[in-house]
PADO-740014 format. One record per residue (C-alpha): chain; x, y, z. Coordinates in nm, 3 decimals, decimal comma, padded with zeros to 5 digits. Layout:
BEGIN
+--------+---------+---------+---------+
! cadena !       x !       y !       z !
+--------+---------+---------+---------+
!      A !       X !       Y !       Z !
...
+--------+---------+---------+---------+
# end
This chain:
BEGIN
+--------+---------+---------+---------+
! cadena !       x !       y !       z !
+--------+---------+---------+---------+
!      A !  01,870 ! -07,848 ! -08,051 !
!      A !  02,181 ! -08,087 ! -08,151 !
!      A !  02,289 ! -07,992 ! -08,503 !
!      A !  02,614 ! -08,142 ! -08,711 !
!      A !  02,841 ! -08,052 ! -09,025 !
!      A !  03,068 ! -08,306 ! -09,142 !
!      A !  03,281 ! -08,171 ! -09,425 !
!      A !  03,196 ! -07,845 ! -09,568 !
!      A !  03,364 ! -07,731 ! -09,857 !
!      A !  03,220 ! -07,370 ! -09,850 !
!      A !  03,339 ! -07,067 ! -09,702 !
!      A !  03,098 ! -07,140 ! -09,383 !
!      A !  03,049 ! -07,499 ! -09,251 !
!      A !  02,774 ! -07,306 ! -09,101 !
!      A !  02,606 ! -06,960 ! -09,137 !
!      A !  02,343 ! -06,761 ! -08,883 !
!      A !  02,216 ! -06,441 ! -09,062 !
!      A !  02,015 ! -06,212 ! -08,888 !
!      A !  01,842 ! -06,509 ! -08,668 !
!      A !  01,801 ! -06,586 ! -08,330 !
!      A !  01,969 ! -06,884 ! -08,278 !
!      A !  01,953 ! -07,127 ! -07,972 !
!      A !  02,079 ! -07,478 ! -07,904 !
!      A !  02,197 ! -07,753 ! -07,687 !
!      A !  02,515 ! -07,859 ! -07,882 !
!      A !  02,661 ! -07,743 ! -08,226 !
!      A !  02,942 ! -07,999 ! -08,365 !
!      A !  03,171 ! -07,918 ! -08,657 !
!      A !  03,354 ! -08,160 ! -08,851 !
!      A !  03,642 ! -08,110 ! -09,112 !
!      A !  03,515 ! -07,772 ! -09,245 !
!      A !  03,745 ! -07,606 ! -09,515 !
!      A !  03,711 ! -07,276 ! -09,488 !
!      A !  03,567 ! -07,130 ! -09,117 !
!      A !  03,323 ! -07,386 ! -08,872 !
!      A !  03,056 ! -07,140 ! -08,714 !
!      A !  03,018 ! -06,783 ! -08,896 !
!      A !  02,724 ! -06,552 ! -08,773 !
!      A !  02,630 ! -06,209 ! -08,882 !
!      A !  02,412 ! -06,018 ! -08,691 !
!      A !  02,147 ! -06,110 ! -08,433 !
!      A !  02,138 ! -06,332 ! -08,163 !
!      A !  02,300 ! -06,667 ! -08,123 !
!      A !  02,283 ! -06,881 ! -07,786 !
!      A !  02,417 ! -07,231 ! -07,749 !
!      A !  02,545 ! -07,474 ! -07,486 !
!      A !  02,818 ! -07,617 ! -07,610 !
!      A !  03,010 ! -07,598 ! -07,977 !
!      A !  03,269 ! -07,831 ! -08,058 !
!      A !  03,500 ! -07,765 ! -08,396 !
!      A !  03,712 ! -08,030 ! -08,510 !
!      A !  03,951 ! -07,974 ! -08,788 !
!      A !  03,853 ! -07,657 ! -08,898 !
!      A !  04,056 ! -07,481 ! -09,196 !
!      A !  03,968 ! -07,114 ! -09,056 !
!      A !  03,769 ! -06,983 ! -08,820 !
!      A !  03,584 ! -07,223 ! -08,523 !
!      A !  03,337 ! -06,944 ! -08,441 !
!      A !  03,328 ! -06,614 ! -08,592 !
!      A !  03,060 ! -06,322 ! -08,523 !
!      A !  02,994 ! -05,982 ! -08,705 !
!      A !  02,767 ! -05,778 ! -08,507 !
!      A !  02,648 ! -06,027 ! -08,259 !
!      A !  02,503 ! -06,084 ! -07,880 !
!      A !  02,640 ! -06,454 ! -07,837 !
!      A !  02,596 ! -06,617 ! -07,487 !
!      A !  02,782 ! -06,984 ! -07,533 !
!      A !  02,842 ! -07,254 ! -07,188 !
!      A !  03,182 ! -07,405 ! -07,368 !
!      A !  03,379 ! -07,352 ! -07,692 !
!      A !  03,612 ! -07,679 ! -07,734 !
!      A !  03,795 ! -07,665 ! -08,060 !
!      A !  04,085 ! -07,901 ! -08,181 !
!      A !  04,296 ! -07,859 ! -08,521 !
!      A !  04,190 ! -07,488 ! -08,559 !
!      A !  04,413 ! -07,352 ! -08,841 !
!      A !  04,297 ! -06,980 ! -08,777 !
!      A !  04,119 ! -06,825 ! -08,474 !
!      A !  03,928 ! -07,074 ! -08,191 !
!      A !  03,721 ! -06,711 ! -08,159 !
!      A !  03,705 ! -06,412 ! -08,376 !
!      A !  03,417 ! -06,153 ! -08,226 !
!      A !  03,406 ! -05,876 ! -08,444 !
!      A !  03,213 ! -05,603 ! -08,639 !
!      A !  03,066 ! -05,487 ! -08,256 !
!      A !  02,970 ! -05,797 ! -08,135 !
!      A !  02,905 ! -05,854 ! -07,763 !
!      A !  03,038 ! -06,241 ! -07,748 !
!      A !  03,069 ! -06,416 ! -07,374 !
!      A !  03,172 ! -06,770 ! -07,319 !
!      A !  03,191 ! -06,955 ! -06,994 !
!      A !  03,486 ! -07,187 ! -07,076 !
!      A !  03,731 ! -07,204 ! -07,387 !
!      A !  03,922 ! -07,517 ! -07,460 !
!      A !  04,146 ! -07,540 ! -07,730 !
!      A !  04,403 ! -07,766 ! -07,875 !
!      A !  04,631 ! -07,721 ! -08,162 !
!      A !  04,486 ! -07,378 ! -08,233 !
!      A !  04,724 ! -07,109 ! -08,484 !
!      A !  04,521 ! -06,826 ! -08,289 !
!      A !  04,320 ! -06,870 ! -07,979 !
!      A !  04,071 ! -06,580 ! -07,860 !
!      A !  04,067 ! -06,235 ! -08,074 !
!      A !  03,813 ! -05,928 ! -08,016 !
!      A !  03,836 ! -05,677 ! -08,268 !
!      A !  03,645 ! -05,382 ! -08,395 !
!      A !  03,426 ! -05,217 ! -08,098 !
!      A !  03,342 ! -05,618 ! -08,010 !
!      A !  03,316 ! -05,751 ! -07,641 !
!      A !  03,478 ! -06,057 ! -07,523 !
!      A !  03,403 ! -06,194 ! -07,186 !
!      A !  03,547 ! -06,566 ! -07,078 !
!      A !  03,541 ! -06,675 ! -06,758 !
!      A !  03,832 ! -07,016 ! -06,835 !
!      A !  04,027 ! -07,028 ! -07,139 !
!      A !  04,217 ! -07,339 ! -07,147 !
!      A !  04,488 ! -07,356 ! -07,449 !
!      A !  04,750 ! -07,627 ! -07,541 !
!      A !  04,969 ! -07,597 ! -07,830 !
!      A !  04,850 ! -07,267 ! -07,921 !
!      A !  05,068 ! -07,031 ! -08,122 !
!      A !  04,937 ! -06,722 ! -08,003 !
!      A !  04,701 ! -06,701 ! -07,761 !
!      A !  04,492 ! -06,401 ! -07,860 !
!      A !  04,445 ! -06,024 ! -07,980 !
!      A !  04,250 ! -05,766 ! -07,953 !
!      A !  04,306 ! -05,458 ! -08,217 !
!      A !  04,111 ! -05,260 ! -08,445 !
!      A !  04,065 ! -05,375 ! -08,819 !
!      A !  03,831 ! -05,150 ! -08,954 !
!      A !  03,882 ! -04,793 ! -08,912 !
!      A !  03,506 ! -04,755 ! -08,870 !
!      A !  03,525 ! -04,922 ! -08,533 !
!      A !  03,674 ! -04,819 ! -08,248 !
!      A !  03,845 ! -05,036 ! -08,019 !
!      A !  03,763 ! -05,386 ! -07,899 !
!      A !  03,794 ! -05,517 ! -07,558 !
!      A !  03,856 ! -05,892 ! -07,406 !
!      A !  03,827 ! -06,018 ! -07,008 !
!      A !  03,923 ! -06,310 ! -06,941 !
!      A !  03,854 ! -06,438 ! -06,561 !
!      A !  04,115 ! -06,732 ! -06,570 !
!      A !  04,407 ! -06,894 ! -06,752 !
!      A !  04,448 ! -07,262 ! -06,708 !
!      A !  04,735 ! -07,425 ! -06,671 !
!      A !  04,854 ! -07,146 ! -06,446 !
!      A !  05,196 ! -07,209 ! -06,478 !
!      A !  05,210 ! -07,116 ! -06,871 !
!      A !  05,287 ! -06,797 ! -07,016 !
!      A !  04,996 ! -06,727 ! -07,262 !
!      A !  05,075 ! -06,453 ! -07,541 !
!      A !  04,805 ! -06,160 ! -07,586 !
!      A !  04,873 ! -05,876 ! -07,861 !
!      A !  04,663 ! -05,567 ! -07,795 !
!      A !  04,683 ! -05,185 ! -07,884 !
!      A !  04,667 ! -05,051 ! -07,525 !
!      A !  04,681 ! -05,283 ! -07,189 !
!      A !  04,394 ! -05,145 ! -07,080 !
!      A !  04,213 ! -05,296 ! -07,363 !
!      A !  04,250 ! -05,660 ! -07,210 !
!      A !  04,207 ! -05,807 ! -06,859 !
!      A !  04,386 ! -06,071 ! -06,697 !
!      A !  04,270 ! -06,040 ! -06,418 !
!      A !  04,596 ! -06,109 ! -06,277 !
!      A !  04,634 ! -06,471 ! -06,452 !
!      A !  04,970 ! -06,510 ! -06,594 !
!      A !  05,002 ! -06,355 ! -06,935 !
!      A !  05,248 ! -06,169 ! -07,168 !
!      A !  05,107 ! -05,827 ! -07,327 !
!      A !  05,301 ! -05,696 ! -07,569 !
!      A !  05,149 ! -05,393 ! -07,723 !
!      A !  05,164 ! -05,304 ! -08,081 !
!      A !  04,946 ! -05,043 ! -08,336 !
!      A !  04,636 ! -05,256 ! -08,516 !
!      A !  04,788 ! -05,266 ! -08,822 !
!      A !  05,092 ! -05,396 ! -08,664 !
!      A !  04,874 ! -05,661 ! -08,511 !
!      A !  04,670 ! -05,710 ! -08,845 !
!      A !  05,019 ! -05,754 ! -09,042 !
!      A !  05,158 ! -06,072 ! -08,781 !
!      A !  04,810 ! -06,255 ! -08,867 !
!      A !  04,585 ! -06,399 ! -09,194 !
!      A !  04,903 ! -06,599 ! -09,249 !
!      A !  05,099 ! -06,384 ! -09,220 !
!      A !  05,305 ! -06,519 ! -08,886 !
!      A !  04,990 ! -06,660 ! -08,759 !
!      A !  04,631 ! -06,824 ! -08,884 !
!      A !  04,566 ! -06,873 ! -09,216 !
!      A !  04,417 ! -06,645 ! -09,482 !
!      A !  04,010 ! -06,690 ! -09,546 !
!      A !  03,971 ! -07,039 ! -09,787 !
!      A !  03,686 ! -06,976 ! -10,038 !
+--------+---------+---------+---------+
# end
């Protein structure tokens, strides 16, 4: 139910393959490379807390995730990266010196209900990587502090809800998007 990684030195502090995953509370600790990668199947958890992570906190391919809180500080990449058609909701996102906060990409679902960022470079995306996809889609319910501009790049506004939080959406084509991150202007390219 409680499970731990204290520095990883692999690509994944942490790895979910075709499982079905369920927990109480998954902690990461100093990872090199991403904190929480799963590839397809099902992953449920109450709370998962990444701390110093060189990539990634939690990244899905082809995932149904249902999570109670993502907390992430010292996030060199994404706090979230739901990809490859995954279906990813999370009740409430903190995050603290995060590069990139919340992305969807690649016919993937992303559904928060709070997302809470502090020094956050940009605050998410949501484009299409792979031209086998089609396009991704994020909701987010509510921005805290409400009195912060947040930063969203997207390939159409009607690809991401505010749901009338405060937010700037500035639209761009996915490779456009794709080219300003990896390290690019934001995040960090994959350490293996």
């Amino acid at each position: 139910e409680n499970v731990k990684s204290f520095n990883a030195q692999a690509e994944d502090a942490i790895n979910f393959v075709s499982s079905q995953t369920t927990g109480t509370r998954l902690e990461i600790y100093n990872a090199q490379s991403d904190g929480i990668d799963v590839d397809f199947g099902i992953f449920s958890f109450g709370k998962v807390l990444c701390n110093v992570i060189g990539n990634d906190c939690f990244d899905t391919s082809g995932v149904e995730a249902s999570i109670k809180e993502i907390n992430g500080n010292s996030v060199e990449d994404k706090l979230i990266s739901a990809g490859e058609a995954s279906t990813v909701s999370v009740e409430t996102v903190i995050g603290e010196n995060i590069s990139i906060g919340v992305v969807s990409k690649d016919s993937s679902i992303l559904n928060i209900s709070k997302l809470t960022l502090s020094n956050t470079d940009l605050h998410g995306a949501v484009f299409t990587k792979k031209e086998l996809f089609s396009q991704a889609y994020m909701e987010i319910e509510e921005i805290q502090p409400t009195d912060k501009q947040y930063l969203f790049f997207t390939n159409s506004k009607t690809d991401l809800s505010l749901n009338g939080q405060n937010g700037i959406i500035e639209e761009y084509l996915s490779g456009e998007i794709e080219s300003k991150m990896y390290g690019a202007v934001y995040g960090t390219a994959t350490k293996r």
